[in-house]
Residue frames as a rotation matrix with the C-alpha (Angstrom) as fourth column:
UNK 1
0.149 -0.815 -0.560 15.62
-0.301 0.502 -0.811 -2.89
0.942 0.289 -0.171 13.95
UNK 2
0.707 -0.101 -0.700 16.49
0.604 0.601 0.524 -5.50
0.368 -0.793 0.486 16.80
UNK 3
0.717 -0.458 0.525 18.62
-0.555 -0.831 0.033 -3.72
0.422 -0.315 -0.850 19.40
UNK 4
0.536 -0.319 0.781 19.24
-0.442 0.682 0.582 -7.01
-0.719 -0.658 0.225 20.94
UNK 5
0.083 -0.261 -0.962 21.94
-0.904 0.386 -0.183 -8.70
0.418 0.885 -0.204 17.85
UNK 6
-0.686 -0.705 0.181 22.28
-0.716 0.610 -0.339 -11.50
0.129 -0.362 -0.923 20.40
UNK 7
0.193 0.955 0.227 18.40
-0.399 0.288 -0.871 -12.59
-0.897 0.077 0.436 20.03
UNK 8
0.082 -0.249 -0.965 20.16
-0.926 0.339 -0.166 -14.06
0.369 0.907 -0.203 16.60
UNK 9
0.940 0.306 0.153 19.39
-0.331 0.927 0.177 -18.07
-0.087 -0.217 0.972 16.75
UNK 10
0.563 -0.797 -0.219 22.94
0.367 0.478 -0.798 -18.66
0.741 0.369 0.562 14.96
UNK 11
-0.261 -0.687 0.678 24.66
-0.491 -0.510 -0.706 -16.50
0.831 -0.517 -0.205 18.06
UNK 12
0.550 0.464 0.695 22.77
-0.828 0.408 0.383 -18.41
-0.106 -0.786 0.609 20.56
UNK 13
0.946 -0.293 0.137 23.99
0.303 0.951 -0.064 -21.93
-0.112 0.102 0.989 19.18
UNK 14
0.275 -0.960 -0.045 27.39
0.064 0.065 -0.996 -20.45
0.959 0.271 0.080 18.85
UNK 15
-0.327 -0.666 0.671 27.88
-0.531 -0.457 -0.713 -19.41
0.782 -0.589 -0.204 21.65
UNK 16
0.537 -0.115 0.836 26.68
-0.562 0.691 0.456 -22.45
-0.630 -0.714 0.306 23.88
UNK 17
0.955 -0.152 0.256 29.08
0.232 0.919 -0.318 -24.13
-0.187 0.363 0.913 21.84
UNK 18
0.082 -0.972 0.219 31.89
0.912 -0.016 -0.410 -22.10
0.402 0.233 0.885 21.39
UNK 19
0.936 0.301 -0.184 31.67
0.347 -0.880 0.325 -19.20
-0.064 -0.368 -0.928 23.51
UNK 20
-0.038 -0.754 0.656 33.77
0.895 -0.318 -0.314 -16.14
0.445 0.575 0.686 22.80
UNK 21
-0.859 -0.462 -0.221 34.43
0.496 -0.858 -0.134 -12.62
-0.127 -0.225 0.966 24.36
UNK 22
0.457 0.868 0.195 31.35
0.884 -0.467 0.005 -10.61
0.095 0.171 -0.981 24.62
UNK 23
-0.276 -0.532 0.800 31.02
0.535 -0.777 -0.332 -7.56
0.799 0.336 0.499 23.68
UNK 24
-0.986 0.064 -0.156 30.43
0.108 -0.473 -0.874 -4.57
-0.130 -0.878 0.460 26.49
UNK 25
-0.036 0.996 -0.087 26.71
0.996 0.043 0.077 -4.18
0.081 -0.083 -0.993 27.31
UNK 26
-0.126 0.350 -0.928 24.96
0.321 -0.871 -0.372 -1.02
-0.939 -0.344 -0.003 26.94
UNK 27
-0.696 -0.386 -0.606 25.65
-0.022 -0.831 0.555 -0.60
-0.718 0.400 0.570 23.58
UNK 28
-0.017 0.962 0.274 22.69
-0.155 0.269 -0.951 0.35
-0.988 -0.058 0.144 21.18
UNK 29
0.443 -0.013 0.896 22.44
0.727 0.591 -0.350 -0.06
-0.525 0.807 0.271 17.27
UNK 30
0.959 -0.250 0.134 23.73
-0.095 -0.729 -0.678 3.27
0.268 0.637 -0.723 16.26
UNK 31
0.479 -0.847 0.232 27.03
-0.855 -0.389 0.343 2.53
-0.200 -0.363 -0.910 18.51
UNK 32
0.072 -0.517 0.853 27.32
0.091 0.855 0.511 -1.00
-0.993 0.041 0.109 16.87
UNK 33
0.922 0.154 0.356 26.89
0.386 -0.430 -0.816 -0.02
0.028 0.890 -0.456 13.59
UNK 34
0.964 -0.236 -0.118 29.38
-0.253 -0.954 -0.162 2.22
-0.074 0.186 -0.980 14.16
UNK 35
0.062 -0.788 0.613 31.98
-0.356 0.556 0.751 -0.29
-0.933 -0.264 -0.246 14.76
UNK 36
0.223 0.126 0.967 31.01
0.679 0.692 -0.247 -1.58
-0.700 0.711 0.069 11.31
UNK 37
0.632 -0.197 0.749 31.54
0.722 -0.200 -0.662 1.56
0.281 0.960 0.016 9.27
UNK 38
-0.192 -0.979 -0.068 34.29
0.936 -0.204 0.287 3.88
-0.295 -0.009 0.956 8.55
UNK 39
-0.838 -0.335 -0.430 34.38
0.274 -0.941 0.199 7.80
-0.471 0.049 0.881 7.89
UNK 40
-0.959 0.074 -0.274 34.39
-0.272 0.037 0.962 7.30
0.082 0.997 -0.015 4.23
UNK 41
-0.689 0.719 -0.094 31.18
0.517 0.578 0.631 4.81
0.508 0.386 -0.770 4.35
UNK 42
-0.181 0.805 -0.565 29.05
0.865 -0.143 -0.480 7.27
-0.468 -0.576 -0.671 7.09
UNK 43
-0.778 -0.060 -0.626 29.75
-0.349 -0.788 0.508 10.45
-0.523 0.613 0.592 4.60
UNK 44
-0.988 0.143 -0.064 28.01
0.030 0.574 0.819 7.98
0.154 0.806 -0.571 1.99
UNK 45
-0.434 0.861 -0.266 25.10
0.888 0.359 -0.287 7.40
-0.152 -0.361 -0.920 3.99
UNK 46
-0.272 0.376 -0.886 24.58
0.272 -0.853 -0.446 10.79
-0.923 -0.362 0.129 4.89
UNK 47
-0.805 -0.197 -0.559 24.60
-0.518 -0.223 0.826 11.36
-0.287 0.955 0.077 0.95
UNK 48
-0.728 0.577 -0.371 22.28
0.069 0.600 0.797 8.64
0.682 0.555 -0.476 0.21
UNK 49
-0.338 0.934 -0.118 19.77
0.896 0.281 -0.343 9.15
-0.288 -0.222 -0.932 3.07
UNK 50
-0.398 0.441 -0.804 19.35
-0.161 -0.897 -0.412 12.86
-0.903 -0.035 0.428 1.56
UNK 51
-0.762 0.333 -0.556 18.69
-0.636 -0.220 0.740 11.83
0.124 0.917 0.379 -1.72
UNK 52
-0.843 0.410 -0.349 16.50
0.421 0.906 0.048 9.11
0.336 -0.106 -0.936 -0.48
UNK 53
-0.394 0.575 -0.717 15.00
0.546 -0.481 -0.686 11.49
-0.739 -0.662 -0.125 1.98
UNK 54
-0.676 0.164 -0.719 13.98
-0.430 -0.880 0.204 13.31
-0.599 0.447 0.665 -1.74
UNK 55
-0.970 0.238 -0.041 12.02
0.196 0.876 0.441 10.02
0.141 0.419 -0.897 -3.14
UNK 56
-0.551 0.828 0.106 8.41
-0.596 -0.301 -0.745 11.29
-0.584 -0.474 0.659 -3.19
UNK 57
0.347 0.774 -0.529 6.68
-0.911 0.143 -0.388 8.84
-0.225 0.617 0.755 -5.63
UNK 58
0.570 0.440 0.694 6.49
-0.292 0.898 -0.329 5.13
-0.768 -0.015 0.640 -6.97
UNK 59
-0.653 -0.716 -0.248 8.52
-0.284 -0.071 0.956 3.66
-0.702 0.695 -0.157 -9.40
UNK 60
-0.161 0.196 -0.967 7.05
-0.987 -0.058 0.152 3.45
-0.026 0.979 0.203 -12.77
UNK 61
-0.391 0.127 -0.912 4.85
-0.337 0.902 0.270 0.37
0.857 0.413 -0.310 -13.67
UNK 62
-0.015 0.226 0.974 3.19
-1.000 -0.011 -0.013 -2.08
0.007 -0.974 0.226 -10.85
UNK 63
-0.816 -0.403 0.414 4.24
-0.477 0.874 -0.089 -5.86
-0.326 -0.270 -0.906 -9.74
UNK 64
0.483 0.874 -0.053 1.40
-0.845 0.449 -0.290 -8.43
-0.230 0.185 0.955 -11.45
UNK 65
-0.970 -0.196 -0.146 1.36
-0.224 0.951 0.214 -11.98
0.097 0.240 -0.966 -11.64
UNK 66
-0.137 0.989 -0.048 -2.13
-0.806 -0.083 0.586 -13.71
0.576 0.119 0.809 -12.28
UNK 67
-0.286 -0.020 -0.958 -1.50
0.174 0.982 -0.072 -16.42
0.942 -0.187 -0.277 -9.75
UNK 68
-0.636 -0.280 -0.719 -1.14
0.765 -0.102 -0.636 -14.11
0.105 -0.955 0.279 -6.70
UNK 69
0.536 0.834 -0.130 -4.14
0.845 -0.530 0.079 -11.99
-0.004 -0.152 -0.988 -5.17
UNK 70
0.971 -0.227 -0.072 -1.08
-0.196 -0.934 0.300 -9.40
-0.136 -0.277 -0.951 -3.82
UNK 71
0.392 -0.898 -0.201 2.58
-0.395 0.033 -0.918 -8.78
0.831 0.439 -0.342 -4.60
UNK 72
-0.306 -0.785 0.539 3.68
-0.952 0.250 -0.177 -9.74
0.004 -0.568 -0.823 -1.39
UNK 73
0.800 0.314 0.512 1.92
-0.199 0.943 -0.268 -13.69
-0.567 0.113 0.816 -1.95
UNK 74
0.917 -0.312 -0.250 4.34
-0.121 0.378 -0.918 -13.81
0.381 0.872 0.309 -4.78
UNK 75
0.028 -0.889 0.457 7.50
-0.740 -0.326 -0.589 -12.44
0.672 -0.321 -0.667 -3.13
UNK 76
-0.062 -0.441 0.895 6.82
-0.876 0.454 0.163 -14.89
-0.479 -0.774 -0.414 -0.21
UNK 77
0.960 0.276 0.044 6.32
-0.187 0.752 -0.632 -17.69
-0.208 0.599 0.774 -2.63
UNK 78
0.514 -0.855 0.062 9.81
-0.051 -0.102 -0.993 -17.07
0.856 0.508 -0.096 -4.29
UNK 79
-0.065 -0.872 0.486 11.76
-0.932 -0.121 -0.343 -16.71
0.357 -0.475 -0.804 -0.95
UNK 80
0.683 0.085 0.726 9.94
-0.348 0.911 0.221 -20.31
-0.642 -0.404 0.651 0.30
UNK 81
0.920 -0.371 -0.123 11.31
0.118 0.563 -0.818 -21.73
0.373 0.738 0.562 -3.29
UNK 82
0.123 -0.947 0.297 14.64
-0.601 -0.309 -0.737 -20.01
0.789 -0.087 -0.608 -2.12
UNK 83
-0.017 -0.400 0.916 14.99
-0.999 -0.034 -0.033 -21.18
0.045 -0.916 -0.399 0.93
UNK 84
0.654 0.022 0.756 14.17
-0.196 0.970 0.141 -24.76
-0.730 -0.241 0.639 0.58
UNK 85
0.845 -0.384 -0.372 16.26
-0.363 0.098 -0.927 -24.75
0.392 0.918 -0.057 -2.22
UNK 86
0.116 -0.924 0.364 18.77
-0.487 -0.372 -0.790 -24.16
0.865 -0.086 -0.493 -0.10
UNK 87
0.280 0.018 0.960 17.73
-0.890 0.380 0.253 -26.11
-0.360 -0.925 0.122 2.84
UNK 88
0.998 -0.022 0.051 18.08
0.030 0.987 -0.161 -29.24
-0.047 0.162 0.986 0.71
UNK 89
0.552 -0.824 -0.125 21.32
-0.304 -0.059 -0.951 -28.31
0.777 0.563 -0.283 -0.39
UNK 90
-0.203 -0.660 0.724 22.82
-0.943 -0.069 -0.327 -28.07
0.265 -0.749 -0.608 3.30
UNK 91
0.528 0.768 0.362 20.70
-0.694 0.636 -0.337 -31.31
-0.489 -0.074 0.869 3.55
UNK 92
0.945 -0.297 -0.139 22.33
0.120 0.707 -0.697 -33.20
0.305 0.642 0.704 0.67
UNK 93
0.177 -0.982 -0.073 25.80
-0.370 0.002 -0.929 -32.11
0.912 0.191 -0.363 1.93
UNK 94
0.014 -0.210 0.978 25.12
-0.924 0.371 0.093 -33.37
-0.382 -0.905 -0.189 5.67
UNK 95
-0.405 -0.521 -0.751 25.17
-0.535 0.802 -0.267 -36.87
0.741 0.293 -0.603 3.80
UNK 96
0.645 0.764 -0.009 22.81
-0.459 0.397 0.795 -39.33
0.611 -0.509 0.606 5.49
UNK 97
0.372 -0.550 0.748 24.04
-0.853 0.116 0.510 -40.60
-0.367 -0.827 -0.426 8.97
UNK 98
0.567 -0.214 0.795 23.99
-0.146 0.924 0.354 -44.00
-0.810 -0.317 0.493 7.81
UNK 99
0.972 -0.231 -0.050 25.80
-0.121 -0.305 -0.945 -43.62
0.203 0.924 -0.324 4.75
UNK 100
0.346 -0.937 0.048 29.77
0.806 0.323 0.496 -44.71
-0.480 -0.133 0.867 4.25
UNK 101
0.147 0.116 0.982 29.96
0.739 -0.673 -0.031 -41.33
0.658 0.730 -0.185 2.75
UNK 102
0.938 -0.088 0.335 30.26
-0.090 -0.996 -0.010 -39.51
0.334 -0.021 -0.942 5.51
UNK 103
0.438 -0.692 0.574 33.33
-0.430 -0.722 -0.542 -38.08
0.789 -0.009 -0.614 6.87
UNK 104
0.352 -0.257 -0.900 35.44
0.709 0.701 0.078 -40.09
0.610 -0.666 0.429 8.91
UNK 105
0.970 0.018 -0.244 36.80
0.188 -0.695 0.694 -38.71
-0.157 -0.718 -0.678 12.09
UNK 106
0.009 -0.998 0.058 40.61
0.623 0.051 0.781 -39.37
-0.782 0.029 0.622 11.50
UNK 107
0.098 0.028 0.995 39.46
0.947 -0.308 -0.084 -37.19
0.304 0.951 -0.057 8.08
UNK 108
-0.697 -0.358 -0.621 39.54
0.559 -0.813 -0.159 -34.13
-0.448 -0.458 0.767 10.91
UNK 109
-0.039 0.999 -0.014 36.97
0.550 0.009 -0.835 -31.15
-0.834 -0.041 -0.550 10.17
UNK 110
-0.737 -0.531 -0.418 38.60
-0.104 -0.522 0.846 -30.36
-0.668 0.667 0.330 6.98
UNK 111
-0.772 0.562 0.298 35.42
0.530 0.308 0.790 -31.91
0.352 0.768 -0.535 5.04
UNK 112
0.251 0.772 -0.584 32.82
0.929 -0.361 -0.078 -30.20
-0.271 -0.523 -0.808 7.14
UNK 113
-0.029 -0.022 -0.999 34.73
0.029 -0.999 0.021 -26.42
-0.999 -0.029 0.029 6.45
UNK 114
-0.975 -0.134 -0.176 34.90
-0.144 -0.217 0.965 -27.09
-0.167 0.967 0.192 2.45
UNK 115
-0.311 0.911 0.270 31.28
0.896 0.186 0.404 -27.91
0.318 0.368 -0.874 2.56
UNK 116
-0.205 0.146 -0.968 30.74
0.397 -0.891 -0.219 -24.98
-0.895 -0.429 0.125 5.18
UNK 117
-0.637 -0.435 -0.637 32.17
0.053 -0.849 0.526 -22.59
-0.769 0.301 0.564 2.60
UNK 118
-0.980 0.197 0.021 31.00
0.048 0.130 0.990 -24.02
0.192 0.972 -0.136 -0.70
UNK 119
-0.229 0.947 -0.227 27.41
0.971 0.239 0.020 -23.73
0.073 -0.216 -0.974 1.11
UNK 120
-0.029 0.408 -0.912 27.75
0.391 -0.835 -0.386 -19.93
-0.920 -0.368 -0.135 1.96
UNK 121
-0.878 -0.174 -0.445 28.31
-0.273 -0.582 0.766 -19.35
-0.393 0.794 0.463 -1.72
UNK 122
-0.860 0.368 0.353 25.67
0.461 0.264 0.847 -20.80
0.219 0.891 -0.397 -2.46
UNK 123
0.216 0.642 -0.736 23.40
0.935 -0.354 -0.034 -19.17
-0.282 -0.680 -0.676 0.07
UNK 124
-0.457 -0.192 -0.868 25.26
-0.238 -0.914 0.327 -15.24
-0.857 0.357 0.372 -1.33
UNK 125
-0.988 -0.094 -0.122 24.34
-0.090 -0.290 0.953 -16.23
-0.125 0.952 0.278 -4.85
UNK 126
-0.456 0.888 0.061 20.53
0.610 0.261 0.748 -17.05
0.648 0.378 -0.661 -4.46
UNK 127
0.423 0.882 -0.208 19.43
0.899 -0.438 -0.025 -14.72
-0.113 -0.177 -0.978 -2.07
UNK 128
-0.814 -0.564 -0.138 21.79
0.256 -0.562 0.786 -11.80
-0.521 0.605 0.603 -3.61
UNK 129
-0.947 0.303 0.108 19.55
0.052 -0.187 0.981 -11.64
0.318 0.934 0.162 -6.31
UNK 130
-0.228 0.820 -0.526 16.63
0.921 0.356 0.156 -12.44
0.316 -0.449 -0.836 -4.10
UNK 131
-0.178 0.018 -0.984 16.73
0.707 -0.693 -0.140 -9.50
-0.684 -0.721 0.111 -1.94
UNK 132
-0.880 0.063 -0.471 17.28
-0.253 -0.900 0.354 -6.99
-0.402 0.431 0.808 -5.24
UNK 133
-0.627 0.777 -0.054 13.94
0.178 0.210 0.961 -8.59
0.758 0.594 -0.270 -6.82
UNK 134
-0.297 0.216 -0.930 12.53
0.947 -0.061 -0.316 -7.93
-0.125 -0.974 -0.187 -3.21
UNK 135
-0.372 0.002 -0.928 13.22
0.268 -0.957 -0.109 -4.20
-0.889 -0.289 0.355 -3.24
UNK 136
-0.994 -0.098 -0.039 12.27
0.002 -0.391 0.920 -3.84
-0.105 0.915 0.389 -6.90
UNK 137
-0.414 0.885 -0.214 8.91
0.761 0.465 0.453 -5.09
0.500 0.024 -0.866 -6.03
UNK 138
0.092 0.169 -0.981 8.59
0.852 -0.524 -0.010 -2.32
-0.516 -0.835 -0.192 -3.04
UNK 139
-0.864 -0.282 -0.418 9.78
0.118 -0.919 0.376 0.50
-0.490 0.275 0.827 -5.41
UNK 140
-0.786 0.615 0.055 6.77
-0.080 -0.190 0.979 0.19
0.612 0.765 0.199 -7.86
UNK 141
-0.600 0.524 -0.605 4.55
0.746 0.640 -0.185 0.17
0.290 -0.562 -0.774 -4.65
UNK 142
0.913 0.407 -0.031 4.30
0.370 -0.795 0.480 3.57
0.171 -0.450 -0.877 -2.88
UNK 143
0.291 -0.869 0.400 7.27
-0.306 -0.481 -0.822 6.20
0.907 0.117 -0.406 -2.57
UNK 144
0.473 -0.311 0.825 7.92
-0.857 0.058 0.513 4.97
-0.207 -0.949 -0.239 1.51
UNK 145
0.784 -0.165 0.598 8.51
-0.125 0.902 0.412 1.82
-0.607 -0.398 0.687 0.05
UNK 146
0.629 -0.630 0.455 10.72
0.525 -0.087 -0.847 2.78
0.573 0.772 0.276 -2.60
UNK 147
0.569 -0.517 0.640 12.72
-0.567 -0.810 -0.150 4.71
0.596 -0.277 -0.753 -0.06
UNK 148
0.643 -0.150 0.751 12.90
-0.353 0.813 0.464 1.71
-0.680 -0.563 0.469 2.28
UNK 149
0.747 -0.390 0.539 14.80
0.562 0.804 -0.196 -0.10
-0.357 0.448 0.820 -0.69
UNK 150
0.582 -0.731 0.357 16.73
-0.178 -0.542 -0.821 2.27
0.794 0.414 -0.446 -1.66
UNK 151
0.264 -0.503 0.823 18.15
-0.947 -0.296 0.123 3.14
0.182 -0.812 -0.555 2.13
UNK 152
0.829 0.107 0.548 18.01
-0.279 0.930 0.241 -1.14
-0.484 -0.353 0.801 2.01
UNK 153
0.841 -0.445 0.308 20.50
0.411 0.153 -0.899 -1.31
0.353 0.882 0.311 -0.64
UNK 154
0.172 -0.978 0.123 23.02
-0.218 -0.159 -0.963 0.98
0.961 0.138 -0.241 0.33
UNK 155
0.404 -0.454 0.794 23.00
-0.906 -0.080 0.415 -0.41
-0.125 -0.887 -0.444 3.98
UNK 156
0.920 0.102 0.378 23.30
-0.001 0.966 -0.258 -3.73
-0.392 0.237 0.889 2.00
UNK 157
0.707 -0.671 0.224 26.36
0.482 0.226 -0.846 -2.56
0.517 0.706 0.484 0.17
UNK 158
0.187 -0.614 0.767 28.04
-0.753 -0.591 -0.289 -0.67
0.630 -0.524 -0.572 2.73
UNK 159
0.164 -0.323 0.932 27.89
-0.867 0.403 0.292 -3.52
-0.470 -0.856 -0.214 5.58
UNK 160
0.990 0.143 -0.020 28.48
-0.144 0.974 -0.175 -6.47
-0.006 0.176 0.984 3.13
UNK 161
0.066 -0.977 -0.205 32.61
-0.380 0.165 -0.910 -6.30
0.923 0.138 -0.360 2.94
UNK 162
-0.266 -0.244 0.933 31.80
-0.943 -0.136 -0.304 -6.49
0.201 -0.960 -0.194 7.02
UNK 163
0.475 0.589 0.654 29.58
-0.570 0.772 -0.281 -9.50
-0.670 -0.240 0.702 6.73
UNK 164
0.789 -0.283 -0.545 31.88
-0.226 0.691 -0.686 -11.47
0.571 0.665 0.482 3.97
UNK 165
-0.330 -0.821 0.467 34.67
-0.895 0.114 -0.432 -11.08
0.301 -0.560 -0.772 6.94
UNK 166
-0.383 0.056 0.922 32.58
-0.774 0.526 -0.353 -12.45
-0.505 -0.848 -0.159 9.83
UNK 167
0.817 0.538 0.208 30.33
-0.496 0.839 -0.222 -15.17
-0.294 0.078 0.953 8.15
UNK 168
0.621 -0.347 -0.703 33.16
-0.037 0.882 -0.469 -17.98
0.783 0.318 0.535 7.01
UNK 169
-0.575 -0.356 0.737 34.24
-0.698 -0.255 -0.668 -17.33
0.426 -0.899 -0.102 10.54
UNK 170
0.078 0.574 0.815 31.51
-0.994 0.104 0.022 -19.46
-0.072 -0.812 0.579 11.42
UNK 171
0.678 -0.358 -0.642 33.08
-0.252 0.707 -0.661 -22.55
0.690 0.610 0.389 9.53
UNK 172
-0.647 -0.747 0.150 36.34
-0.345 0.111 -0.932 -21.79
0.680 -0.655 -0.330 12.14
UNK 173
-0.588 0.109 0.802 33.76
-0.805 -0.173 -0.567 -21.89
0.077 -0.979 0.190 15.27
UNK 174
0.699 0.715 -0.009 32.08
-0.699 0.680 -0.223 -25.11
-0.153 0.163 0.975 14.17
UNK 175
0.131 -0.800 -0.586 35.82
-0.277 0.538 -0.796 -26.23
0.952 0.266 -0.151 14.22
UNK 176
-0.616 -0.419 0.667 35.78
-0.459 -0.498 -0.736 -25.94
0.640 -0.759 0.114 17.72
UNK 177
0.269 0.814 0.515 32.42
-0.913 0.386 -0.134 -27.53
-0.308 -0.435 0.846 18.45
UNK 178
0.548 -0.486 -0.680 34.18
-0.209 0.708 -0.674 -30.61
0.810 0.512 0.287 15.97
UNK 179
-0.336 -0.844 -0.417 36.94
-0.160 0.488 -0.858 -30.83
0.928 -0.221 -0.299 18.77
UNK 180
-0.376 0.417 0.827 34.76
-0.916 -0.033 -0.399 -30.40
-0.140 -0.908 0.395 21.93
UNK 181
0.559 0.779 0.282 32.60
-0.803 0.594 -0.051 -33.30
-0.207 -0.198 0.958 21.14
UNK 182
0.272 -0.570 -0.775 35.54
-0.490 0.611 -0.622 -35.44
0.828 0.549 -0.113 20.10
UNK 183
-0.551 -0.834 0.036 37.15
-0.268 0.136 -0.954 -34.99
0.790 -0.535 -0.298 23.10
UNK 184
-0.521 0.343 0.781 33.76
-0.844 -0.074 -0.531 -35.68
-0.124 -0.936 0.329 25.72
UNK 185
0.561 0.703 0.438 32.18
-0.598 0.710 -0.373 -38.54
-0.573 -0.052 0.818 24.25
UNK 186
-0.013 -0.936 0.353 33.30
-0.596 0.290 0.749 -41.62
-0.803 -0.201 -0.561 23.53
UNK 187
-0.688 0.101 0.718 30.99
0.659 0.500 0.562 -42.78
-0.303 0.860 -0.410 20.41
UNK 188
0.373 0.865 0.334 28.36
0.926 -0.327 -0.188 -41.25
-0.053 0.379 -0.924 18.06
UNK 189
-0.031 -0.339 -0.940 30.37
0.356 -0.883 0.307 -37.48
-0.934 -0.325 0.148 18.61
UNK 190
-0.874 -0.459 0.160 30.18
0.221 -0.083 0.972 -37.79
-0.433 0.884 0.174 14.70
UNK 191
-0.256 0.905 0.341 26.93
0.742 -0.042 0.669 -38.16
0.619 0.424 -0.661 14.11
UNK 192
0.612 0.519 -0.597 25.71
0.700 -0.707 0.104 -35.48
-0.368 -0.481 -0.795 16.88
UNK 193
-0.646 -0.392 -0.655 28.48
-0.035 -0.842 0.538 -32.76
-0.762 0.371 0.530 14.97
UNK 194
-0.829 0.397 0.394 26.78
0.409 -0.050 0.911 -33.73
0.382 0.916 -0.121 11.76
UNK 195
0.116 0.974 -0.197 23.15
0.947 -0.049 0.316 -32.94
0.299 -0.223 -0.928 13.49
UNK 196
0.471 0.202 -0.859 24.61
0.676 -0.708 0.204 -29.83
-0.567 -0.677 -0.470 15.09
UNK 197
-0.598 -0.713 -0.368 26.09
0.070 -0.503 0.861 -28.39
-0.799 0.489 0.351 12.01
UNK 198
-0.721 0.487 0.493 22.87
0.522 -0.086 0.848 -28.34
0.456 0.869 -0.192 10.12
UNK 199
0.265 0.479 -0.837 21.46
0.937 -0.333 0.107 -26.68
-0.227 -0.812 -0.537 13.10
UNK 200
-0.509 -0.826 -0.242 24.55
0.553 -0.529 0.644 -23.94
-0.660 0.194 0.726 12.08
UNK 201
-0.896 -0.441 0.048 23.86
0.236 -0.383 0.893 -23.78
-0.375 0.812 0.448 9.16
UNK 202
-0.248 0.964 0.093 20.24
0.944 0.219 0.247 -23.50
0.218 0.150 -0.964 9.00
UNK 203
0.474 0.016 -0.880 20.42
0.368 -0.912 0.182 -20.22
-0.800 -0.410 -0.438 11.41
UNK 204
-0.633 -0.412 -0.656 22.91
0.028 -0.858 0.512 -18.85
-0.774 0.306 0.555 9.47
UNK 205
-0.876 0.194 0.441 20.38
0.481 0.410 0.775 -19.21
-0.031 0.891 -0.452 6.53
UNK 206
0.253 0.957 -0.140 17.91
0.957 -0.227 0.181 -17.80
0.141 -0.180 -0.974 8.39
UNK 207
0.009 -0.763 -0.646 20.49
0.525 -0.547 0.653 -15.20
-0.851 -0.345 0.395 9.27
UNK 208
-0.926 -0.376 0.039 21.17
0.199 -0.397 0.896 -14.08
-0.321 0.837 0.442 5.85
UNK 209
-0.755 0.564 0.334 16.99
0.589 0.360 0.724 -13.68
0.288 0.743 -0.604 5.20
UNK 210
-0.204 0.235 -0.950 16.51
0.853 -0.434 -0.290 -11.87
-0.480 -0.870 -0.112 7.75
UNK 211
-0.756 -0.089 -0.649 16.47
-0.141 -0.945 0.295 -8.44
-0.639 0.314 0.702 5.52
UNK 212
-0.610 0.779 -0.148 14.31
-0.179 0.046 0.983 -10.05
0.772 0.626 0.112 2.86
UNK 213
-0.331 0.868 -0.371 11.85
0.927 0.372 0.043 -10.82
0.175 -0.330 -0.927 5.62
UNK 214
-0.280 0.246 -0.928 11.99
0.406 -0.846 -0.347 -7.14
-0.870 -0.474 0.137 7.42
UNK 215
-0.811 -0.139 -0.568 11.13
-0.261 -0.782 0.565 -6.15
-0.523 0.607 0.598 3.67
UNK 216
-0.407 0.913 0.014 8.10
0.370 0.151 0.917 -8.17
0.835 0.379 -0.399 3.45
UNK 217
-0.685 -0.392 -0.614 7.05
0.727 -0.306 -0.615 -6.73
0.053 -0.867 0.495 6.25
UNK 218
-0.856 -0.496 -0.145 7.43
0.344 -0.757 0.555 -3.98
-0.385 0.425 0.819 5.16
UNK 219
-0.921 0.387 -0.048 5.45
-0.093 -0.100 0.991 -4.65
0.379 0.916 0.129 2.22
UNK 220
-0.535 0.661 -0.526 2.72
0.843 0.462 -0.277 -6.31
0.060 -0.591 -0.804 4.55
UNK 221
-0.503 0.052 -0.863 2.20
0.586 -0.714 -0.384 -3.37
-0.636 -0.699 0.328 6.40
UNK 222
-0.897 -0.098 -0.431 2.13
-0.204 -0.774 0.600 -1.00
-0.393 0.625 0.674 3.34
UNK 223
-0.763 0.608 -0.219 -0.73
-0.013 0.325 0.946 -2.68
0.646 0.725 -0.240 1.57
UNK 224
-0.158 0.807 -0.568 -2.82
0.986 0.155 -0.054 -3.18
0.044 -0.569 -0.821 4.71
UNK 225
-0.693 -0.571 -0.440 -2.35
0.472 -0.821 0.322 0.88
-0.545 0.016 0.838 4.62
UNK 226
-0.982 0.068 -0.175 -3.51
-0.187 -0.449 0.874 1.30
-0.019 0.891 0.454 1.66
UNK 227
-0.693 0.660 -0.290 -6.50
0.704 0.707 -0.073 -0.67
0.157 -0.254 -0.954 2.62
């Protein structure tokens, strides 16, 4: 796991655009983490990395598709489909520049945060499901990788109430880049938000895949192993 959270493309572009309070320096992933969970939710862990820490064997059955030489070919196959799926989407809502469709300026960046939003749902509901078809694939591998998904899961369900805070936060700070460029330029400021909000919104996309990737990996790794 990155120690650095600020090596995150979407924190980079936020913050030369809206910069915000850093946090203190020094601090490593077990002492941010901690800021994310609560008593109640580090009891849990401890609970779930012992039974995890009892996982000595494969799940039952083994990933096949006759198209793909290896399970991970398939798995990345399915997250490309995902992701462009979703790239078009953010795509079809940026509304071509030239287009009388888009968003006037006197319209204010109320149209830009209902798309925002109505994009992160769609970005929770397709790779939601993504990720658990991810780890299901890893359980029927080898018992390390079935442990990985497990311990993936419950860090998945323990830090998502934290992540459903902060992401639509990033809708507000793209409100902010909206008034900066209003106010420094005197034409086109519309069209360069529109370009720099699919920039946004792209990271955060990548942002949210970020686990399914560390879990091909993962998988990567495992199979060369076996090798």
């Amino acid at each position: 796991m990155r120690r650095d959270f600020n090596s995150s493309k979407l924190v980079r572009l936020l913050g030369e655009w809206a910069p915000v309070d850093a946090e203190a320096p020094g601090m490593d992933f077990a002492e941010r983490l901690s800021l994310w969970l609560n008593a109640f939710d580090a009891i849990g862990l401890q609970a779930a990395h012992q039974s995890i820490k009892a996982i000595k064997t494969a799940a039952p059955g083994k990933p096949s598709d006759a198209r793909f030489s290896t399970p991970a070919q398939a798995i990345e196959e399915e997250v490309q489909r995902v992701r462009t799926a979703l790239a078009r989407a953010i795509a079809r809502n940026l509304i071509p520049l030239a287009s009388d469709k888009l968003p006037q300026a006197d319209a204010g960046y109320s149209p830009y945060r209902r798309r925002h939003l109505e994009l992160q749902r769609q970005m929770e509901q397709m790779i939601t499901p993504l990720r658990d078809h991810v780890r299901q694939t890893l359980c029927r591998i080898s018992a390390r990788l079935r442990q990985l998904a497990a311990l993936d899961a419950v860090l998945e369900q323990l830090l998502a109430p934290r992540e459903q805070l902060l992401l639509p936060e990033v809708a507000s700070l793209m409100e902010r880049r909206f008034e900066q460029l209003a106010r420094s330029q005197a034409g086109g400021w519309l069209e360069a938000f529109a370009r720099d909000w699919r920039l946004a919104l792209l990271a955060e996309l990548d942002l949210r895949l970020e686990p399914v990737a560390g879990l091909i990996e993962a998988l990567n790794n495992e199979l060369k192993y076996q090798q």
